[in-house]
C-alpha positions in Angstrom: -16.5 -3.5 -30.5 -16.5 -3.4 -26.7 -13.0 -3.4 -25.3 -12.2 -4.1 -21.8 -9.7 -1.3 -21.3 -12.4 1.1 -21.7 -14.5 -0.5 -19.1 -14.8 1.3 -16.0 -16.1 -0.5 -12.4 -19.3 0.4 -10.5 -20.0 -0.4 -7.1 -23.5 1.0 -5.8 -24.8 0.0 -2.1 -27.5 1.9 -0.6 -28.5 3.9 -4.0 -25.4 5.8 -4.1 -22.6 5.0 -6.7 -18.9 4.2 -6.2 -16.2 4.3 -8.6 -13.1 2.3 -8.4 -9.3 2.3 -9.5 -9.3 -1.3 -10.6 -6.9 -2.8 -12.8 -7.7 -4.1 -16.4 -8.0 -7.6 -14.5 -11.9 -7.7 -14.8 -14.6 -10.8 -15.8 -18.0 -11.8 -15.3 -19.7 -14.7 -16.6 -23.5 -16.3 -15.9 -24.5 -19.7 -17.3 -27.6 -22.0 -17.2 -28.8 -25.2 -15.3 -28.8 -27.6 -17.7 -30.5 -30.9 -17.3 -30.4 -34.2 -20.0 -33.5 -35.9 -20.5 -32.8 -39.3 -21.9 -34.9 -40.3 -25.4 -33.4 -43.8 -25.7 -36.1 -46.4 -25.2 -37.2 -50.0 -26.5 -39.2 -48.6 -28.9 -36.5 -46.1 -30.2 -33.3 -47.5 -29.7 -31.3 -45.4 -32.0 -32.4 -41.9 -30.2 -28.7 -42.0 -29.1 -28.4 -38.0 -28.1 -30.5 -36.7 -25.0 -33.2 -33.7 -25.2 -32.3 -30.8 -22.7 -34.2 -28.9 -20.2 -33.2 -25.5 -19.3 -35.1 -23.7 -16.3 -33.1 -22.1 -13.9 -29.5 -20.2 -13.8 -26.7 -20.3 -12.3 -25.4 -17.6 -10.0 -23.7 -14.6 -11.8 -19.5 -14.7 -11.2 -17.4 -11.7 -10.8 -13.6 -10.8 -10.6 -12.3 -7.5 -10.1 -8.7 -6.3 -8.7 -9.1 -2.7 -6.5 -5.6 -0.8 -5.9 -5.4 0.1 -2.5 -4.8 4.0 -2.1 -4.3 6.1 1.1 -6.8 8.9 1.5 -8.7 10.0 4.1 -12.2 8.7 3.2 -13.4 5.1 2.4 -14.4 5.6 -0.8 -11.9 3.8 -2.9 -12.5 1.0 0.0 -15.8 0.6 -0.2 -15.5 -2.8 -1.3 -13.4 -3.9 2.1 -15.4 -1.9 4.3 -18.5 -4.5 2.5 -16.3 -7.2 2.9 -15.5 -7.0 6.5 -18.7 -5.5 7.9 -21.6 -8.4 8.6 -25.4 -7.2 8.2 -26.9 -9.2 10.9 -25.5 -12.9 10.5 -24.9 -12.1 6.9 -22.9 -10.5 4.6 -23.7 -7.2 2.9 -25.4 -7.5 -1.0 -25.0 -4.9 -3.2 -25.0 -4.4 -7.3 -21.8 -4.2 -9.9 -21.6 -2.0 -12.9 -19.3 -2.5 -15.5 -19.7 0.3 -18.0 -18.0 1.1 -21.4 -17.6 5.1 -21.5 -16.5 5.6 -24.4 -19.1 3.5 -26.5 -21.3 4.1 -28.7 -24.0 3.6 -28.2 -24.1 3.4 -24.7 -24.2 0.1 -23.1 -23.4 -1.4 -19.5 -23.4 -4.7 -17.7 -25.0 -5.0 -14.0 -24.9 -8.0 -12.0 -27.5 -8.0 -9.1 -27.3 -8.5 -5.2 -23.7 -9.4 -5.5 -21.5 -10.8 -2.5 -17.6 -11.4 -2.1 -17.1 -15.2 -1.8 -13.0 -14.7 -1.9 -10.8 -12.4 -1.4 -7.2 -11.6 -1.9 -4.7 -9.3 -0.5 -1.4 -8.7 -3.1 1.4 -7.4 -0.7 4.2 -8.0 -3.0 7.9 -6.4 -1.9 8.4 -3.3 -3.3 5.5 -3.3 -5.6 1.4 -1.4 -5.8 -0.8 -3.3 -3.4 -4.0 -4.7 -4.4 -7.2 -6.5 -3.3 -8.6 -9.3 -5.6 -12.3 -9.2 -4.6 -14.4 -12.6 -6.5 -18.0 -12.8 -6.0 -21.4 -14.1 -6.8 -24.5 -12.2 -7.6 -28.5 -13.2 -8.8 -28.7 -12.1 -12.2 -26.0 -10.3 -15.2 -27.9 -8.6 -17.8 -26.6 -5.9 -20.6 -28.5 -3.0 -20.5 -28.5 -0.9 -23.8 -28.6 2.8 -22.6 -27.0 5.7 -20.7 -25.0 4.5 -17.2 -27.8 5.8 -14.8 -24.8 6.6 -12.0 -22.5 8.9 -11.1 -19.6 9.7 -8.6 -19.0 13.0 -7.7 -16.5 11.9 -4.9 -14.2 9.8 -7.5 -10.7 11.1 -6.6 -8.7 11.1 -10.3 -5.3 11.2 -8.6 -5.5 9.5 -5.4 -1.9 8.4 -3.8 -1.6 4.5 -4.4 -0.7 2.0 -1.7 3.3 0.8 -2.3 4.9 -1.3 -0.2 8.1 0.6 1.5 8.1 -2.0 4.3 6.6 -4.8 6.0 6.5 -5.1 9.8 5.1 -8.2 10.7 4.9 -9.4 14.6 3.9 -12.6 15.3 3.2 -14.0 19.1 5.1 -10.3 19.7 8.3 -10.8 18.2 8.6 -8.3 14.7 10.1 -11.1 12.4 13.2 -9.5 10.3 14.1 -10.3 7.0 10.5 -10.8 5.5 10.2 -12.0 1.9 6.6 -11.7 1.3 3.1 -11.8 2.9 0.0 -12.9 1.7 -3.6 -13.1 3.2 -7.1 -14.3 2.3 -10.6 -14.2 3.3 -13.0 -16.9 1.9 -17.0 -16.5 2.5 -18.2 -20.0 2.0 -22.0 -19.4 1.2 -24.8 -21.3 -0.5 -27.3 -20.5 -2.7 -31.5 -21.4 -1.3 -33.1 -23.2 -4.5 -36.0 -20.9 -5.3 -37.5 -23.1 -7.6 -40.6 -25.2 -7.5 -42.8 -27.4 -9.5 -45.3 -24.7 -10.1 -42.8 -22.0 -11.1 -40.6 -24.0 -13.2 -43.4 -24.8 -15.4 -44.5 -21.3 -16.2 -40.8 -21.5 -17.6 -40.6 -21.4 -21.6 -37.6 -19.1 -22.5 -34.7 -16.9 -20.9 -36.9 -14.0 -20.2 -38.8 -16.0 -17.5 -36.1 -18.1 -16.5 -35.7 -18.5 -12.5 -32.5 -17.1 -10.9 -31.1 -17.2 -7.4 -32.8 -15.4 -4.6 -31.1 -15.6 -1.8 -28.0 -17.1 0.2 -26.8 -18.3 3.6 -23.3 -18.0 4.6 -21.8 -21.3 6.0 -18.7 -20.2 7.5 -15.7 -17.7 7.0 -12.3 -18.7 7.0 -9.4 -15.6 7.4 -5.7 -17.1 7.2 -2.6 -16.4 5.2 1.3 -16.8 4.8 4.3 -14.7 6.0 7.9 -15.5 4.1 11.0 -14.8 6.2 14.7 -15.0 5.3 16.2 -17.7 7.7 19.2 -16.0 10.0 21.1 -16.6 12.9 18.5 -14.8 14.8 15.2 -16.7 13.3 17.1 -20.1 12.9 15.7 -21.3 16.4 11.9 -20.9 16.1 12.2 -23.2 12.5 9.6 -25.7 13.2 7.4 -24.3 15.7 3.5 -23.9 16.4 1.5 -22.0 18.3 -2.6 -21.5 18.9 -4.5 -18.3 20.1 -1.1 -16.1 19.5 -1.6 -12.5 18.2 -0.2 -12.4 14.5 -0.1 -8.7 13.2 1.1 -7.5 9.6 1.7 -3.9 8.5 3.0 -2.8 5.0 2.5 -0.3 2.9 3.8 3.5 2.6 5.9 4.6 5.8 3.6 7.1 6.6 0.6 5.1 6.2 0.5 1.3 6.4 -2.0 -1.0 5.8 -2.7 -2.5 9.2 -4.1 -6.3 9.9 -4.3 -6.9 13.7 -5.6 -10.5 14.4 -5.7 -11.4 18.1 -6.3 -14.7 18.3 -4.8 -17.1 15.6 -2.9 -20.0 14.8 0.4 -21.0 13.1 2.4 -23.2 11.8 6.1 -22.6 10.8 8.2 -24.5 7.9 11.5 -24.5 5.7 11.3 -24.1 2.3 14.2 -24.6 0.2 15.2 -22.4 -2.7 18.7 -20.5 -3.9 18.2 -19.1 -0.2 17.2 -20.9 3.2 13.8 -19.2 4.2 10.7 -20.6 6.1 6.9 -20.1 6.1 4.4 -19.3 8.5 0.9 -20.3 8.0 -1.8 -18.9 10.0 -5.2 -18.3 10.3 -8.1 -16.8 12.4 -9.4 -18.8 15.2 -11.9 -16.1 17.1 -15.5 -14.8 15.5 -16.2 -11.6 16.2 -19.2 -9.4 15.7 -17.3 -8.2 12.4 -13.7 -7.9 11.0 -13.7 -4.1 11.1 -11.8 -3.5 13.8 -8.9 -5.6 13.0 -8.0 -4.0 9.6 -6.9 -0.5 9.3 -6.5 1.0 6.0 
């Protein structure tokens, strides 16, 4: 029986492996285009249920939650360093490995020219922060055999990322009394339709069935949500917007926080209503740069 709390997660980009601390929060999924050809006709009225034609699949989905840790290389943050880095007007591809250790025999799952449609940071008060990373890739297949990677940089005991504090400074005030913070990075893309009349024909069973190729990334949308308690001193900006302001949120461990340092955003501020009197600010990214690389620090 294959249990997921022996599964381990496999990132490899460029032909060299990564291995991550993820959390047991882990699926992947593929399915099939499926079309209904109707039989009903004059002549055979009672053919009530419709014949099916299967050619093509659907892209390969992916979710997978990555602790952040502080150490002084990237490799645990491989994934974000994916995420925020463009490859020309795209995003970077690479493959996903879900292996089962302790198995026998040996089996693994690897889904193909993968990319990070949505993306999640947890920065809960006082608790481990995470990254939810969701994705799409060409093909998931099961692979009976020996896990052809390894990681010989895999730190065992890295120092996990806890939020101590928050410092969060929007249009250059540092808001007191924060609640909690939450940010998002969504990667709209769509897949190009590889096939055609010619190839879809030669199609008669799932080992020759047609998958995704390629994508093109429509747009990229970077916002996300800052909680503060309401006081005497934050009582006076309740209500408020603002456009192009800088909005800047730090948390993490006091010697090393997790850094987000947007320039150029908008916001809009709220009350919300609960056992205590706080408000909201939602904001989001309103500049394109080359890449998001410089604005996160981690």
């Amino acid at each position: 029986m294959e249990l997921l709390r022996q599964g381990r997660v496999y990132l490899e980009y460029s032909g060299i492996f990564y291995l991550l601390h993820t959390t047991k929060d882990v699926t992947f999924s593929q399915t099939f285009q499926q079309s209904s050809i109707p039989k009903r006709t004059l002549h055979s009225v009672n053919d009530l249920f419709s014949g099916s034609s299967i050619k093509t699949a659907n892209p390969a989905d992916f979710t997978f939650t990555n602790y952040l840790v502080n150490e002084v290389s990237t490799h645990q943050n491989k994934p974000l360093e994916l995420l925020l880095g463009y490859n020309g007007a795209s995003l970077k591809a690479f493959n996903l490995y879900f292996v089962y250790a302790d198995y026998s025999p040996a089996v693994y799952y690897k889904i193909e020219n993968c990319v990070f449609t949505n993306v999640t940071f947890n920065m809960p008060a006082k608790g481990m922060m995470t990254v939810t990373f969701s994705g799409q890739g060409t093909k998931l297949t099961r692979v009976n055999g020996v896990f052809p990677g390894s990681d010989s940089s895999y730190d065992s005991a890295p120092v996990f990322q806890y939020t101590q504090q928050y410092i969060v400074t929007i249009s250059g005030d540092i808001l007191p009394g924060i609640l909690g913070v939450s940010l998002e990075l969504q990667n709209n893309i769509s897949w190009i339709k590889n096939s055609t009349v010619h190839n879809t024909l030669l199609v008669t069973n799932s080992s020759n069935t047609i998958f995704q190729s390629n994508f093109v990334i429509n747009d990229r949308v970077l916002g996300g949500n800052v909680t503060q308690y309401i006081d005497e001193v934050s009582k006076d900006k309740l209500m408020t917007w603002q456009e192009n302001t800088p909005v800047r949120i730090q948390a993490g461990l006091i010697a090393k926080l997790f850094d987000i340092n947007l320039p150029y955003c908008s916001f809009t501020n709220r009350p919300v209503f609960g056992d205590l009197f706080s408000q909201s600010y939602d904001f989001r990214l309103m500049q394109s740069p080359n890449d998001l690389t410089t604005y996160f620090t981690y």
